[in-house]
C-alpha positions in Angstrom: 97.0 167.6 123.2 95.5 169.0 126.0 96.6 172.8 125.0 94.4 174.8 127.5 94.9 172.5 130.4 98.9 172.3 129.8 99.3 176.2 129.3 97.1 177.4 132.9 98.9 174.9 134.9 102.5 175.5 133.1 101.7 178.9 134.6 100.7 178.3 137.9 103.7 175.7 138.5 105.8 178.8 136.9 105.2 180.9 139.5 104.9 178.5 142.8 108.8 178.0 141.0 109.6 181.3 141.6 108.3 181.4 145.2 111.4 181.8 148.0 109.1 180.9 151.0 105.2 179.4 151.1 102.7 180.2 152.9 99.6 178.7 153.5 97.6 181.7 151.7 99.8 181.2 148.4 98.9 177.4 148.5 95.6 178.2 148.9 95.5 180.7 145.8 97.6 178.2 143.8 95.5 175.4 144.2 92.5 177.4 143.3 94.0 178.7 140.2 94.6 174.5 139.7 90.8 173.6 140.6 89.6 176.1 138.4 91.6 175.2 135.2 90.8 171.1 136.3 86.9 171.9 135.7 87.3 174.1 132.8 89.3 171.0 131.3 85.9 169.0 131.6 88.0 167.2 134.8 84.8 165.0 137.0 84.4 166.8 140.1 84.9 164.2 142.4 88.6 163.9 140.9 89.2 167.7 141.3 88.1 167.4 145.2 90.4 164.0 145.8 93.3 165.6 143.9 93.4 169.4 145.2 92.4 167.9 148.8 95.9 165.5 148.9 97.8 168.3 146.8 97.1 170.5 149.9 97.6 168.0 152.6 100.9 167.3 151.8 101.7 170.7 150.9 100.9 172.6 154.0 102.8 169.7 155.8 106.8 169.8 156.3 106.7 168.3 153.3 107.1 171.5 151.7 106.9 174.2 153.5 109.9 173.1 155.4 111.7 172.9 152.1 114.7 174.7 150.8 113.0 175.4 147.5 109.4 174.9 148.3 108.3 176.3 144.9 109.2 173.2 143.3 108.5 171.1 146.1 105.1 171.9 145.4 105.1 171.3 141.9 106.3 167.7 142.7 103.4 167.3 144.9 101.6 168.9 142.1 102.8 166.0 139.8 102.7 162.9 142.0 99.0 163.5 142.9 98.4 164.1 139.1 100.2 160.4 138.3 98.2 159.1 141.2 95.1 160.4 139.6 95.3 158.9 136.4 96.8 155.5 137.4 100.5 156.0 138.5 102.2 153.5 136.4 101.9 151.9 132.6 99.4 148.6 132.8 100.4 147.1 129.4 97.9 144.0 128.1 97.6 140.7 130.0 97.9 138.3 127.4 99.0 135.8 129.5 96.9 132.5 128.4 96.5 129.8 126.5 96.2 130.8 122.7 94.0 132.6 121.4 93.9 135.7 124.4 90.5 136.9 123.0 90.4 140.7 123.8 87.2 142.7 123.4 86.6 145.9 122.7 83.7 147.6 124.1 82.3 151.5 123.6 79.9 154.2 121.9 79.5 154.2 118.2 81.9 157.2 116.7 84.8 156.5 119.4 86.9 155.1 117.3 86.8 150.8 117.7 87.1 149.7 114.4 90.3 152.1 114.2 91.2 151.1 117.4 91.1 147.2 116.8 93.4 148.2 113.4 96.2 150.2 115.7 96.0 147.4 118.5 96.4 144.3 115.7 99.4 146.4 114.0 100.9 147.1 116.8 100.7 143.5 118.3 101.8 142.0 115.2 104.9 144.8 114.7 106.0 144.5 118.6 105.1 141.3 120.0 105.1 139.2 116.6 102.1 138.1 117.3 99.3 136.6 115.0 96.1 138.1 115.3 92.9 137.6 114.0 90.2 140.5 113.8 86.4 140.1 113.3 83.8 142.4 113.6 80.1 141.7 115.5 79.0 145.0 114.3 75.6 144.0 112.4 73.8 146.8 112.6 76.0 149.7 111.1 76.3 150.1 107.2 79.4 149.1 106.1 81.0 148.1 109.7 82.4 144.7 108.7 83.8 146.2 105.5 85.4 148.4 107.0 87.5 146.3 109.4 88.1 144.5 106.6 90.2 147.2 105.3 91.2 148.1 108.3 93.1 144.7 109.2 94.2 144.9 105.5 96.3 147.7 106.5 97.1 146.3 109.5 98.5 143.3 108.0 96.3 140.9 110.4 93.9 137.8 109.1 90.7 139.2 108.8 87.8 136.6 109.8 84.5 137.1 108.0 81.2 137.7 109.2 77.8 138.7 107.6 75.1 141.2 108.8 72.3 138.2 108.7 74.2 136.6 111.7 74.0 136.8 115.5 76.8 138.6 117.2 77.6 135.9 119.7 77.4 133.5 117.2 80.2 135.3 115.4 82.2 135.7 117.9 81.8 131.7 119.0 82.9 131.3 115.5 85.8 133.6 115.0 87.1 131.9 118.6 86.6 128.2 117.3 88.5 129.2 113.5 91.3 131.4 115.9 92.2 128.1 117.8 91.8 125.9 114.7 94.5 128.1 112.7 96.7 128.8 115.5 96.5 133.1 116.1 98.0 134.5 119.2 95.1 137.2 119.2 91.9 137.2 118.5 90.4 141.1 118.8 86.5 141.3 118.6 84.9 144.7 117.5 81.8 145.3 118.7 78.7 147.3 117.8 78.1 150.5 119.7 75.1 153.3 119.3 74.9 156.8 119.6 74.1 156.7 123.2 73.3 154.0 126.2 70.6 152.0 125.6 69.7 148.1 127.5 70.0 146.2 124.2 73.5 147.3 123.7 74.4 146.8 127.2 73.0 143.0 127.1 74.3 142.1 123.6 77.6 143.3 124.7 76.9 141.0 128.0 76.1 138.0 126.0 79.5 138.2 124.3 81.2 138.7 127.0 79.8 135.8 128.7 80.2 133.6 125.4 83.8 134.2 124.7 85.6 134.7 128.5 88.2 137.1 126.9 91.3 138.0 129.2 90.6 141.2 128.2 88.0 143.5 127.7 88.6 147.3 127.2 86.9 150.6 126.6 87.3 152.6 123.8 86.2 156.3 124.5 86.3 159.5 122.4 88.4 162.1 124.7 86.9 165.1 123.5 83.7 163.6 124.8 84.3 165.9 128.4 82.1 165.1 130.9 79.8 162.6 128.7 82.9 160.1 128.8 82.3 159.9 132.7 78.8 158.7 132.3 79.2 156.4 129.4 82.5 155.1 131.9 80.4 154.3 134.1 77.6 152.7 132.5 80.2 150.3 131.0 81.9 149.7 134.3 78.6 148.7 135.9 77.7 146.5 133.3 81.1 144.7 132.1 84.6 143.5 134.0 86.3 146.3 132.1 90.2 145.5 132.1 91.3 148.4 130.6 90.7 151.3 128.9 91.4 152.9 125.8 91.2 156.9 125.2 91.1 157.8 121.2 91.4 161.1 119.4 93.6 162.6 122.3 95.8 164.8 119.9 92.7 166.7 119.2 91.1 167.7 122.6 92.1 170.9 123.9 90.4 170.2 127.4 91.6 166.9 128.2 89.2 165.9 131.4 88.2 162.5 129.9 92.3 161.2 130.3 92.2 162.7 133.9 88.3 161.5 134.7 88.0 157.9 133.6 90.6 155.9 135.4 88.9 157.6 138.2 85.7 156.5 137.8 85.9 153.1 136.7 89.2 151.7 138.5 90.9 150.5 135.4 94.2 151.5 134.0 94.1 153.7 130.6 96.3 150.8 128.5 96.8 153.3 125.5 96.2 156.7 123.5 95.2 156.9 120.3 96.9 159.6 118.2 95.6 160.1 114.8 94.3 159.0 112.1 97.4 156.6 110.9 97.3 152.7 112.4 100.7 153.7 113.9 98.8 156.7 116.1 98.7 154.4 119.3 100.8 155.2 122.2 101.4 153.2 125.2 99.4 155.8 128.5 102.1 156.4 131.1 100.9 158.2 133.9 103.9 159.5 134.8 104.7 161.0 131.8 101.4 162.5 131.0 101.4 164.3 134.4 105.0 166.0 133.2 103.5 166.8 129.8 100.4 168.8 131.3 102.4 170.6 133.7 104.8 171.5 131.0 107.6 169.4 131.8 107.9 167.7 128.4 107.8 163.9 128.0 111.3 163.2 126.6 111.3 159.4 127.4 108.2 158.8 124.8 110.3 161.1 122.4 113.5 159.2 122.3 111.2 156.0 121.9 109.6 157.5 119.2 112.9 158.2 117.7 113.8 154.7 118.5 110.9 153.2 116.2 111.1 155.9 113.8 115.2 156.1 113.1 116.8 154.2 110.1 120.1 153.4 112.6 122.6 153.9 109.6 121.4 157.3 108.4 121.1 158.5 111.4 124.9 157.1 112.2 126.1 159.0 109.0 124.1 162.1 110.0 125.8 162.3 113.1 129.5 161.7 111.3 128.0 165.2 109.5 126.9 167.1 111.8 130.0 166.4 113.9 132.3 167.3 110.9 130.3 170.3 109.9 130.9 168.7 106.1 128.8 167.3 103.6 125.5 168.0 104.3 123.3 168.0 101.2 119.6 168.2 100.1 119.2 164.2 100.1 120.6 164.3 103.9 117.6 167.4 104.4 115.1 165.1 102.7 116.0 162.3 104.8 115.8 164.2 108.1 112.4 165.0 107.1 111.2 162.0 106.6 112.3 160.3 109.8 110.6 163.3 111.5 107.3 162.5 110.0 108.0 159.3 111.2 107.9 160.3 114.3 104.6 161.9 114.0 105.9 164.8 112.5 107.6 168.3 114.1 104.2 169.5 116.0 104.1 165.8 117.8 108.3 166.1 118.5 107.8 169.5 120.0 104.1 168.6 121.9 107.0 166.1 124.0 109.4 169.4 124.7 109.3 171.2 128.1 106.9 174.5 128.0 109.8 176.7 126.9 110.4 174.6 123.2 106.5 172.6 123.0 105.3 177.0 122.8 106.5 177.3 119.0 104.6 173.9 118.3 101.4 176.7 118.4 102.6 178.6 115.5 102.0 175.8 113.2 99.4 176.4 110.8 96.6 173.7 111.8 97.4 171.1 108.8 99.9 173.0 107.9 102.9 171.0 108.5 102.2 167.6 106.1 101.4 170.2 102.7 104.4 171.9 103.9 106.3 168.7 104.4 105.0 167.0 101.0 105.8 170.4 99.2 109.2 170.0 99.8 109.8 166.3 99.2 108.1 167.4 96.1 110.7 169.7 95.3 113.7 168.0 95.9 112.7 165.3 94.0 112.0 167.1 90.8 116.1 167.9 90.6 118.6 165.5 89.5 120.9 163.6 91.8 124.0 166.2 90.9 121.8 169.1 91.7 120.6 167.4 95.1 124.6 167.3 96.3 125.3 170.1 95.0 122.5 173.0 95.1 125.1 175.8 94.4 124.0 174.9 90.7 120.8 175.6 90.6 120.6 179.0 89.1 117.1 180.7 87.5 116.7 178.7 84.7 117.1 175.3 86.4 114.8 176.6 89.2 112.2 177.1 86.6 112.6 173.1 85.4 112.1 172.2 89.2 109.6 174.5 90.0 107.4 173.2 86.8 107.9 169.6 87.6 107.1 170.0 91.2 103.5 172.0 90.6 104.7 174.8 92.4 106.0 178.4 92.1 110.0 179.7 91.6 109.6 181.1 94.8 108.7 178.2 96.4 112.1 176.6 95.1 114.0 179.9 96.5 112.5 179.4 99.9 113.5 175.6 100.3 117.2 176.7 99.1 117.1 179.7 101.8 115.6 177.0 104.8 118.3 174.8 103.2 121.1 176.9 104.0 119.7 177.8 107.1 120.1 174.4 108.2 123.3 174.2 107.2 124.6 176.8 108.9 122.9 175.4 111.7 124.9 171.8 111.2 128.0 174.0 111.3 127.1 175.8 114.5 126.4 172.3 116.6 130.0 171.0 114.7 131.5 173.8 117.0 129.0 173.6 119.6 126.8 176.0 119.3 123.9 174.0 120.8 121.6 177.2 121.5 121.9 178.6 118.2 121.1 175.7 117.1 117.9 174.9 119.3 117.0 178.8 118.0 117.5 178.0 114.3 115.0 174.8 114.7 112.5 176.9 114.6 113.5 178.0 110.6 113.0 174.8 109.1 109.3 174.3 107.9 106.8 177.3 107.1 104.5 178.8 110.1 107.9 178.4 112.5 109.0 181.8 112.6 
């Protein structure tokens, strides 16, 4: 997320870090190292002027200059005016009315609303308890109401059906009169996008709006878009009372100006991130936390609450009675550990929320390398029997054959889980007596492509 963005200005911060006195010729050569890697990241212009012009303002001031460590009074300036820029603090959803809160969901066809509405309903219904209704005013691309269908499926929300023969705002004057008649909470309302801006979009999209009164109504944009996400932003502004916005597909742009860009340009918070393919990819946008994460500060506080959602509470109780003894650790307890970490989005997504000096070996993983890798050895393990699980010291060449059969893969696939096995062992048996930065070092052992 973000890569090329993240690693220029982890660099720059690096050094204003290491600098014993500022001057105003170093700030100057900073920020410009910060413009430049803000436009190559696709960042809107007017944004780059409004944050480098405060960054400077308040740096040349006795703000920092009259610091004792200016270097990293800087870099908080640095990071403020980054919040600032992309909405300083979390804006969650106002659902705040009387039942159903209609929310609609607005943007270009390809950004990602039908999955979007999917994430939004699972999450609502997981979080909140709430119960939502879906329907889709999408008449005009093949498939589109189908596909929510499955979607909300998925999801686990009610699904209210619509046909491609209908009017959109009749649909959605429908789905609102069947949403109060059967009591939901929610009622989310995908709309129809096209490939680009065009008036009969604009006043279809209007027409809802004006038909339904929802509490909220929020734009869905693509963030590898770059500076296209600006204009379609703005169109959208201009021609509904956005609420919100929604950025999608976030884990897989390297440039990253649409998250900076968009709250910018239309006023409105950015509510959530979608990351992923999977209905559990949407995160909550904090500002705050984003800002540490480019500048390569890490974003601990969303890891520990991905840990929190992700974490069966007793296993993880028992894991720590294991690691603390140094005792007992077997290839069930390894299997389990790697399942809870693909819970949490798996190890690239747990080491994307590490400061610069960990979230570095996340870049050695082979692109789609990590869930083969991760199936591969679930795979394995559960080709051997429970006594050879507890107690691997049995498995000796002939057994390692049976597994290796079973699982589809080769012999010395089996050896190499054993050898990672024992690596992590050891590992357990370091932290028992404290040996924390082994332990961080042998971390990077564990699945293929970390070496």
């Amino acid at each position: 997320m973000l890569d090329n963005l993240t690693q220029r200005l982890a660099r720059v911060m690096k050094t204003l870090r290491g600098e014993a006195r500022l001057t105003e010729a170093n700030i100057t050569d900073a920020l410009r190292e910060v413009r430049l890697a803000l436009l190559e990241a696709d960042v809107a212009l007017p944004a780059v002027k409004e944050l480098i012009a405060a960054v400077k303002e308040k740096a040349i001031g006795e703000e920092v200059i009259g610091s004792l460590s200016p270097g990293q009074a800087l870099v908080g300036v640095v990071h403020r005016e980054l919040t600032k820029l992309m909405g300083e603090a979390h804006t969650g959803l106002n659902l705040a009315t009387q039942a159903p809160a209609i929310v609609l969901m607005a943007g270009l066809q390809g950004a990602g609303k039908t999955t979007t509405v999917g994430k939004l309903a699972k999450m609502l219904r997981e979080t909140q308890k709430k119960k939502v209704l879906v329907v889709s005013c999408d008449v005009y691309r093949p498939a589109a109401i189908e596909q929510l269908k499955t979607v909300a499926a998925q999801a686990g929300a009610d699904f209210f059906p619509s046909t491609t023969s209908e009017k959109p705002v009749d649909i959605a004057r429908n789905a609102v009169d069947w949403a109060k008649r059967h009591y939901h909470d929610v009622l989310l309302v995908d709309t129809a996008g096209r490939l680009a801006i065009d008036e009969a979009m604009m006043k279809e999209i209007a027409d809802i709006h004006a038909a339904i009164k929802p509490i909220e109504t929020l734009f869905i944009v693509d963030a590898m878009l770059g500076q296209d996400a600006i204009n379609t932003a703005r169109a959208f502004s201009d021609a509904l009372p956005l609420t919100g916005i929604i950025l999608t597909k976030l884990d897989g742009d390297a440039r990253g100006g649409a998250a900076l860009s968009v709250r910018h340009v239309t006023g409105r918070p950015i509510k959530f991130a979608g990351i992923g393919e999977k209905l559990s990819g949407l995160e909550a946008f904090h500002p705050e936390r984003m800002a540490s994460r480019i500048l390569g500060m890490g974003d601990v506080l969303s890891l520990i609450e991905d840990a929190q959602k992700g974490i069966d509470e007793d296993k993880a109780i028992e894991f720590a009675r294991k690691m603390k003894s140094g005792k007992g650790f077997d290839l069930n307890d390894f299997k389990d550990q790697i399942g809870q970490m693909r819970k949490m989005g798996g190890l690239s997504s747990m080491i994307e929320k590490l400061p610069a000096q960990f979230s570095q070996a996340a870049g050695q993983l082979p692109a789609g390398g990590e869930e083969k890798a991760v199936a591969r050895i679930e795979g394995i393990i559960n080709s051997m029997t429970p006594l050879e699980r507890t107690r691997p010291e049995l498995l000796k060449a002939a057994r390692k054959r049976r597994i290796a059969m079973g699982a589809g893969v080769q012999v010395q696939e089996v050896n190499r889980l054993l050898k990672q096995f024992e690596q992590t062992q050891k590992m357990m048996k370091q932290f028992s007596r404290g040996g924390m930065a082994q332990l961080m070092r042998g971390i990077k052992g564990m699945l293929p492509g970390m070496r």
